[in-house]
N, C-alpha and C positions, 0 to 999 in steps of 0.2 A: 447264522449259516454254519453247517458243520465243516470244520478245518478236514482239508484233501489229506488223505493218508499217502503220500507219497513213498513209501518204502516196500509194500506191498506191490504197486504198479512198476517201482523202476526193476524190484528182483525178478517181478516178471519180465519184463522187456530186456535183462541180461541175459536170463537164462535160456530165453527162447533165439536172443541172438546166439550164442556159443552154439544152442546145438545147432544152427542153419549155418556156421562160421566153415568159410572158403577161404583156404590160405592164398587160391588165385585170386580173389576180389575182395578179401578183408586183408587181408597178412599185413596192408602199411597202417601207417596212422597210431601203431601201437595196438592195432587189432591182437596178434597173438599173443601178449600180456591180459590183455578181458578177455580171451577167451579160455585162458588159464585160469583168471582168477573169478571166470564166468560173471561178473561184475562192470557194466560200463561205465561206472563213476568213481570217484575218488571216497576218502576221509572225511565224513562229515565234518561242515565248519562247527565251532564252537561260537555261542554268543556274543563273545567276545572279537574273535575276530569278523563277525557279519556287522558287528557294532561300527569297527574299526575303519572296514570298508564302506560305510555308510558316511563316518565321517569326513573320511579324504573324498569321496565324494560330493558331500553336500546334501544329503537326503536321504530319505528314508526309503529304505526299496520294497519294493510292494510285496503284498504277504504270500502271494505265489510262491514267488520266488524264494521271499525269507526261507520258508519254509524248508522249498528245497533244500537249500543249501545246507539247513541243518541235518538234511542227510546225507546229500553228497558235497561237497565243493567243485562244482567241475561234472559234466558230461561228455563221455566221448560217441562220436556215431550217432545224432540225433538226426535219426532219418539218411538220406541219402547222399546230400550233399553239405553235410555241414561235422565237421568231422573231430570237434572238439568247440564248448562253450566252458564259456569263464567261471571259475572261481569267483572268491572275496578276492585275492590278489592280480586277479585277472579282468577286473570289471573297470572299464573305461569309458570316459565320454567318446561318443564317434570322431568328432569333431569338423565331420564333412572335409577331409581330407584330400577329395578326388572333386571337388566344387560339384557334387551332385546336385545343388540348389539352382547353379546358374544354367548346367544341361538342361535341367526340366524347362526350367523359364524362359529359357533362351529359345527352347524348341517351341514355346506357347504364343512367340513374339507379346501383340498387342492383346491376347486372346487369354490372358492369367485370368482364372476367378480366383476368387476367397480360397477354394476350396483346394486347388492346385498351387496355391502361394501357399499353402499350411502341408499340403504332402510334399513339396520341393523343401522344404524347412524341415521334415523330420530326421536327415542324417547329423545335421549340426546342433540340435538340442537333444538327441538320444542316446543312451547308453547302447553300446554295441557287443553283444554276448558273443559272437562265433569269433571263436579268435584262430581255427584253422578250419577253412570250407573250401567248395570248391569257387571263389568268390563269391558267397551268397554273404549279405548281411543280412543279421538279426537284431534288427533295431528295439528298444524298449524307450517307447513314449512315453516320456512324465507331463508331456501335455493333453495326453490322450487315459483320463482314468473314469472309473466306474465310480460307483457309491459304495463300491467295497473297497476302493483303496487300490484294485487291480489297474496295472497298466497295459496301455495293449501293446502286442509285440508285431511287428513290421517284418516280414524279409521280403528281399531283391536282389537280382542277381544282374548283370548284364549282358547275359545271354537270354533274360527272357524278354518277350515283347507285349507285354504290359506294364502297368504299375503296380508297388509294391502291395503284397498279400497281407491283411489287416488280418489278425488273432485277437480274440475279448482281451487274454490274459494270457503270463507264462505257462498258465496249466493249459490251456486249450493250445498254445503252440506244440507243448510235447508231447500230449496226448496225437496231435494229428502228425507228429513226428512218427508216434508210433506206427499210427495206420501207415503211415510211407511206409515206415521197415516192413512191413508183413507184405503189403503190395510190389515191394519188390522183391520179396522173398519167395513170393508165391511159388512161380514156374521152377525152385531149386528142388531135386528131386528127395526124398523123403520129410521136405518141411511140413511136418504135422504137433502137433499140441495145443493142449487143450481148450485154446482162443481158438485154433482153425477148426477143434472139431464142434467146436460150442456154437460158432460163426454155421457150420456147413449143417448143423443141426436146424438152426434158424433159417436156414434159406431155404432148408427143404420144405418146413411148415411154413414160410411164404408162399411158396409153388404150392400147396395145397390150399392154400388160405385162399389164394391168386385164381385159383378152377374153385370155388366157392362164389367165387364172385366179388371178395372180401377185398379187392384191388387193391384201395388206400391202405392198409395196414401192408399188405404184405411190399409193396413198394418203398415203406419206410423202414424195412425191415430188410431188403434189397439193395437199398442206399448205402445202408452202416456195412452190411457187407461186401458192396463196390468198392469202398474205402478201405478196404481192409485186403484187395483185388482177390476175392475168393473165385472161381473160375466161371463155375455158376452164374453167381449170382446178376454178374453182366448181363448176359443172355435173358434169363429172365427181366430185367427191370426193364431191357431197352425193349422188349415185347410191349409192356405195359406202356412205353414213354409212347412207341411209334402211333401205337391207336388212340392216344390220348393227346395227340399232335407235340407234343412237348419234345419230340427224339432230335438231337443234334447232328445226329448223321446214324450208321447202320452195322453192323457186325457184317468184317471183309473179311475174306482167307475162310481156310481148312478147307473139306476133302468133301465134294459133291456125293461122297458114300454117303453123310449124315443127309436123313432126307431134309431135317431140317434146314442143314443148307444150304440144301438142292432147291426145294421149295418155297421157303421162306424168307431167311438171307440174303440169296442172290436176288432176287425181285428186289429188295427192299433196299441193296445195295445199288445197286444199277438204279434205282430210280433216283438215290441221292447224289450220283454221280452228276458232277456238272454239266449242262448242256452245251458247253463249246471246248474248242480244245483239239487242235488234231491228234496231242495222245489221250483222247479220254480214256480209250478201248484200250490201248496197252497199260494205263497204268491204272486202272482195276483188274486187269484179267492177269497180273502177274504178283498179283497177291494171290493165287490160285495154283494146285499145281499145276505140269503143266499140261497134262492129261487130259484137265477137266478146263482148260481155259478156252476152246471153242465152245464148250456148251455155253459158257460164262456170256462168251461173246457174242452170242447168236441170243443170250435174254435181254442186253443191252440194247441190241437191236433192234428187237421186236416189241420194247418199251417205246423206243423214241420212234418207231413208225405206229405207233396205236393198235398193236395187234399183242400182245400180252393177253394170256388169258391163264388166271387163277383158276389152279384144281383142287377138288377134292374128294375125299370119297364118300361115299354111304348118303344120309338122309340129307347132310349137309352140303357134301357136292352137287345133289340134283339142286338142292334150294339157289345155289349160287349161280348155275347156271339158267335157272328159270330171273333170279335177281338182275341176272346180265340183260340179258334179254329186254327185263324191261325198262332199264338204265336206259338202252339202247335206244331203247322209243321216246325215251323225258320222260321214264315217269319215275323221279327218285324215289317218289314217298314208297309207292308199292313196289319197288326192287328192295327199301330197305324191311320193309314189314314182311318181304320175303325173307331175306335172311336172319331177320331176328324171329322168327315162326322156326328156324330150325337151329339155333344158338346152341341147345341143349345139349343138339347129336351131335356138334364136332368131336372129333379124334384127336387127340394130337398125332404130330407125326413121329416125336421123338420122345426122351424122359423129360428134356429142358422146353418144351414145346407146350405153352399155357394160352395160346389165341389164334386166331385166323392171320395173323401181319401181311401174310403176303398179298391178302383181298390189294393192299392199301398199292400194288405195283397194279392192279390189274385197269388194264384201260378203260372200260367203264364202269366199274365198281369203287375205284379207289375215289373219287370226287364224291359219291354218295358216303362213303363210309368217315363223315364229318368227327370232330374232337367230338363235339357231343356225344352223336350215334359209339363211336367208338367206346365213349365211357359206359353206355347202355349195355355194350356187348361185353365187356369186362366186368359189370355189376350181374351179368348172368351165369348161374350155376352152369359150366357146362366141362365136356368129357364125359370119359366112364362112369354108370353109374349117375350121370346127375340127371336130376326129373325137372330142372326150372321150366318156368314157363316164358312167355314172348315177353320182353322188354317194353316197356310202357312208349311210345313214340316221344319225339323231343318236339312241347311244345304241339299246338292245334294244328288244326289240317292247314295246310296253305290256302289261302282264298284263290289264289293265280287268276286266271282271266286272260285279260291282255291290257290293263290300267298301269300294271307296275311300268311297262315298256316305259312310260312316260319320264319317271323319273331314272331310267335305267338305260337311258337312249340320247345322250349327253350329244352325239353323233350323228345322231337320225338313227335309221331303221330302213329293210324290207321286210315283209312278213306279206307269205300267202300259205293259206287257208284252201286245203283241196277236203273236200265230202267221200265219203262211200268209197278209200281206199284204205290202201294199208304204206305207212312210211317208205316201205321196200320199194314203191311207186311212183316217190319222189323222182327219183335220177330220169325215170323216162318222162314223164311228166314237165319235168323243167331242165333237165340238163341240155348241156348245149349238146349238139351233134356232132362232134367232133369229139366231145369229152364228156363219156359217160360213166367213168368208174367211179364208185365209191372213195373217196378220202374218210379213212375208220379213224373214229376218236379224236376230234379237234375238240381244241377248246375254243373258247370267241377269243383269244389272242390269235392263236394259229390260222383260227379262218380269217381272223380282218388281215394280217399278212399273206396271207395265198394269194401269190400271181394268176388274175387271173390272163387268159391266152383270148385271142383274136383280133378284131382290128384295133387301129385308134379310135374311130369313131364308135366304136360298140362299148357298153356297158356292163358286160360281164360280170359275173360276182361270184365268190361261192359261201355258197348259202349250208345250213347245218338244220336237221331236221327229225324230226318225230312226232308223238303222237300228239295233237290237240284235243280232248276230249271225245270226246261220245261220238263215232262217226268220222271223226274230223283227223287231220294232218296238218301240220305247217311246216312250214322253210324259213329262216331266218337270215338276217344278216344284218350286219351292224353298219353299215354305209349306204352307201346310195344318193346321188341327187337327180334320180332319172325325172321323178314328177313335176318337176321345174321346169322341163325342158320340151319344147314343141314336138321333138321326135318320139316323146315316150309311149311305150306299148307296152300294156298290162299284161305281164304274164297269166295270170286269171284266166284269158279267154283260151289261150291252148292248152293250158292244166287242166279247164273241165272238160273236156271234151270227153264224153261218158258222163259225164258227171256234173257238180257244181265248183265252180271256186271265187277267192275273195282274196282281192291284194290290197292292202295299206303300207302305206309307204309315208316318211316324218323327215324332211332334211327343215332341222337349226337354226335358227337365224344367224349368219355369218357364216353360210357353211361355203364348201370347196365351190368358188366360181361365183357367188352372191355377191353382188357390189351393193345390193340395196336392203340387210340386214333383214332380211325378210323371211318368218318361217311357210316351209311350204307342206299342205298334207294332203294325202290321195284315200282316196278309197273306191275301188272297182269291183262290180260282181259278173261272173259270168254263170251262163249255164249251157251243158253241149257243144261248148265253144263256139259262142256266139255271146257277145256284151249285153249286158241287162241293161245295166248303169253305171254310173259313175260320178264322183264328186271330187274337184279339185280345190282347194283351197290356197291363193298366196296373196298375202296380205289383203288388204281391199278387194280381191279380186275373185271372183267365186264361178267355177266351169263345172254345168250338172251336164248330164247327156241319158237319155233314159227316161223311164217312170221310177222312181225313187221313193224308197218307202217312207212316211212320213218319219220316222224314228229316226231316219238315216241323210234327210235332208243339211243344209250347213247349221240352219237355225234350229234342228233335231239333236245334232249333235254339241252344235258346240254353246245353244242356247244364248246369242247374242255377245259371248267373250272372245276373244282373239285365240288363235290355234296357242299359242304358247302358253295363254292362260289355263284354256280347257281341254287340254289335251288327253288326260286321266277320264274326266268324265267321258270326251268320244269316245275314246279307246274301251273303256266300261260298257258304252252302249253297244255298239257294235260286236263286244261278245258275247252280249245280254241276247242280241238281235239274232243268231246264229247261233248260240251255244254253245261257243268256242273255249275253251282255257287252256294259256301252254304255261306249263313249269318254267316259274322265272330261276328256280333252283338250277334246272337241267340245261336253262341257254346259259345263265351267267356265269355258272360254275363249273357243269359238268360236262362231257366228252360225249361230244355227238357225231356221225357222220354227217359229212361232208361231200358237196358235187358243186362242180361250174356248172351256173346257168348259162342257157340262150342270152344274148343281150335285152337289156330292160328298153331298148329303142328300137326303131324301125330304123333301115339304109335309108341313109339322106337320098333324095330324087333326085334328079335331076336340075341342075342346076342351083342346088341349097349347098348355102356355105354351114361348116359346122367348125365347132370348136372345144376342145378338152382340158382339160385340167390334171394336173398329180398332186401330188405329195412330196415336197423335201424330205 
């Protein structure tokens, strides 16, 4: 392996400190001495005394280091907080001086492993290089070595709130020393040479490489220069992280002027912004100025009510809007082969502007635009000038149905199935009368939490809805134990009225109110609103009412196995028998509207006792 030229790299890293040197935030520590002598090291050791300090030591020290030393003895300024490392005559065992071994273990009680017994052990068997910082140690591991002889270097400070930062070797500690200096030299005004123009060189053929389509190269090429905090290059990588789901959070602040972080940014901040909190809203919107801090506030808003909607312009804004649209109904696949049919024409909005991010705030867009999908959109040619074509889909068509409910219904289910409408139909169709608005954009969390409103005795729900196939609509919802119960009435018979419809309903064995672990399953059709038929199933117990079509009978459906066994194949047949398929994509994942039903029962008569159940 070829020996690190170390005198090359440290004269760069002197001279680029002196010219960025601030007598207000370098001047101590002996800063204006290296800036005089443009040099942040001392006198190279001689052989002799690296020999020397080896032996009052006890070992040989690793060739990194050796090395160094033989250029300088001594470091001042490595990085930000570490403000002078050792010499030969400065190099000492730590000794665990401050019992850092007993904090760690102490803080683990009964709960040490192997592997936190050997990092609480690293200050008392390690040599300690920072001999002025800002309390950070730089520990050097002789128990932690390579097959080159390198050891690795440790720091810790006790103001951070983790464990201590592992380094291969002393050259990779300095090296990423480096990048610290540059990172926080960045924002001083005329810090330029010939690393930042080298760096800003590189980031821009990222950003081209990145509208290619070339993602994976220009993202490691984005990294080297985040470490180095070139301004750029942030902005771009975290585009690439957000659609490729890997983002840790979102670029906050500057000036709503930039559209990009009028349109892109703020969406994407406000979505990472926590969901509880009574300051949420002031402590994002005052990283803003403060001009622009009600617009801020009013996209915060209109995320956490499901009403956000991404723009754009030209061939790629119509696409997006026709994408929504069908989001809107369940149909992820074709909302996303909408927008990847238009990938090409996007615009950016700014110079630093390489992808659509903001799709990822919009309320029914952002669930469809998956880590996968998102790496298809970033593997496509697009902007100015690019002619790619549509992105290949991720993975075969979805079979959907209604089989998957099965394993995806831990809880039970309702689902009804209305013919010859359109979604938009639902709310009158099955909402309660009392409460017919639209709730825009749930997800199946938000709807199983929805209170819903009227008596005790009613069974209410709010259900989330779009298109089923060919013809067809559904409603869903993820609870229910109406079909257990003597009161229950099929929504199906007043949803077809005009028309046809079909309720299945699945409550668990063990569900809310079951003393007799018993799974219960429905299935009703009506037409004109009047009952065809209907099949109930709980345990032993089997209630048809109707002419029921052979396919659909109990021994049609479930073929002589108990509901809990065959519930995949009913659920199979019965969409086979009608034609039915909902997006298991679109209920489990994505943001559908929402309405409160009518109750799933009839008013008890006269003289019937009834009884409810909740939820802890």
């Amino acid at each position: 392996m070829m020996r690190f030229d170390w005198r090359p790299f440290l004269e760069r890293w002197s001279t680029e400190w002196a010219d960025a040197y601030d007598p207000q935030r370098d001047g101590h520590r002996g800063g204006e001495e290296c800036a005089a002598a443009r040099w942040l090291g001392r006198e190279a050791a001689d052989a002799a005394g690296i020999a020397a300090a080896e032996r009052r030591l006890g070992v040989a020290l690793p060739p990194s280091l050796r090395s160094f030393l033989a250029v300088t003895d001594g470091w001042h300024n490595a990085g930000t907080f570490v403000w002078r490392l050792a010499g030969c005559a400065d190099l000492e065992w730590c000794g665990d001086p401050h019992g850092m071994r007993d904090i760690w273990l102490d803080g683990a009680a009964d709960d040490a492993d192997e592997d936190l017994v050997r990092m609480a052990g690293t200050w008392s068997r390690s040599l300690q290089l920072a001999v002025e910082s800002d309390m950070v140690d730089v520990l050097l591991d002789p128990e932690d070595v390579d097959a080159r002889g390198e050891w690795a270097v440790y720091t810790w400070a006790p103001w951070w709130a983790s464990p201590p930062e592992r380094y291969p070797s002393f050259r990779h500690f300095m090296e990423d020393m480096y990048r610290q200096f540059h990172a926080m030299a960045s924002d001083r005004p005329g810090f330029s040479n010939d690393t930042t123009r080298a760096l800003d060189e590189r980031v821009e053929g990222a950003r081209l490489a990145a509208l290619r389509g070339e993602h994976g190269e220009a993202r490691e090429t984005l990294s080297e220069a985040v470490g180095f905090g070139r301004p750029r290059a942030a902005r771009l990588r975290q585009q690439i992280d957000a659609l490729l789901g890997t983002a840790t959070g979102a670029e906050e602040g500057g000036s709503l002027a930039d559209p990009y972080i009028a349109h892109e940014a703020v969406p994407l901040s406000c979505r990472a912004q926590p969901q509880f909190g009574i300051h949420r809203e002031e402590s994002l919107t005052r990283r803003y100025p403060e001009a622009d801090r009600p617009a801020v506030a009013e996209t915060l808003r209109a995320i956490e009510t499901g009403t956000f909607r991404y723009r754009a312009d030209g061939i790629f804004g119509e696409a997006v809007d026709r994408a929504r649209a069908l989001a809107r109904r369940a149909e992820p696949e074709a909302a996303w082969r909408a927008l990847a049919a238009a990938v090409h024409a996007w615009t950016p909005r700014s110079a630093d502007h390489i992808a659509p991010v903001g799709l990822l705030a919009d309320a029914y867009l952002g669930p469809v635009l998956t880590p996968e999908r998102g790496r298809l959109l970033l593997s496509t040619p697009r902007g100015p000038g690019a002619a790619g074509s549509a992105p290949e889909p991720v993975g075969a068509a979805p079979a959907d149905g209604l089989g998957w409910l099965a394993k995806e219904s831990r809880h039970g289910f309702r689902i009804v199935l209305i013919a010859g409408v359109e979604p938009s139909e639902v709310p009158r169709l099955l909402g309660a009368d009392d409460v017919t608005a639209v709730q825009p954009a749930l997800t199946a969390g938000e709807a199983w939490v929805a209170q819903p409103g009227g008596e005790p005795w009613e069974a209410r729900t709010v259900v989330r809805f779009g298109a089923a196939g060919e013809g067809w609509v559904f409603a869903h919802s993820g609870r229910g134990t109406d079909a257990s119960q003597d009161r229950f009435a099929s929504p199906a018979v007043r949803a077809s009225r005009g028309t046809r419809a079909v309720t299945v309903t699945y409550e668990p064995p063990g569900g809310i109110g079951d003393t007799t672990d018993t799974a219960t399953f429905h299935v009703s059709y009506a037409e004109m609103g009047e009952p065809r038929f209907g099949v109930t199933i709980r345990g032993g117990s089997r209630t048809t009412t109707g002419q029921i079509p052979a396919e659909l009978t109990p021994a049609g459906l479930f073929v002589g196995r108990t509901v809990t066994e065959g519930l995949r194949g009913a659920l199979d047949g019965i969409a086979s028998y009608f034609g039915v398929t909902v997006s298991q994509e679109a209920v489990c994942h994505g943001r559908l509207d929402g309405v409160e039903t009518r109750s799933w029962l009839r008013e008890p008569k006269a003289g019937e006792s009834w009884a409810y159940w909740t939820r802890s």
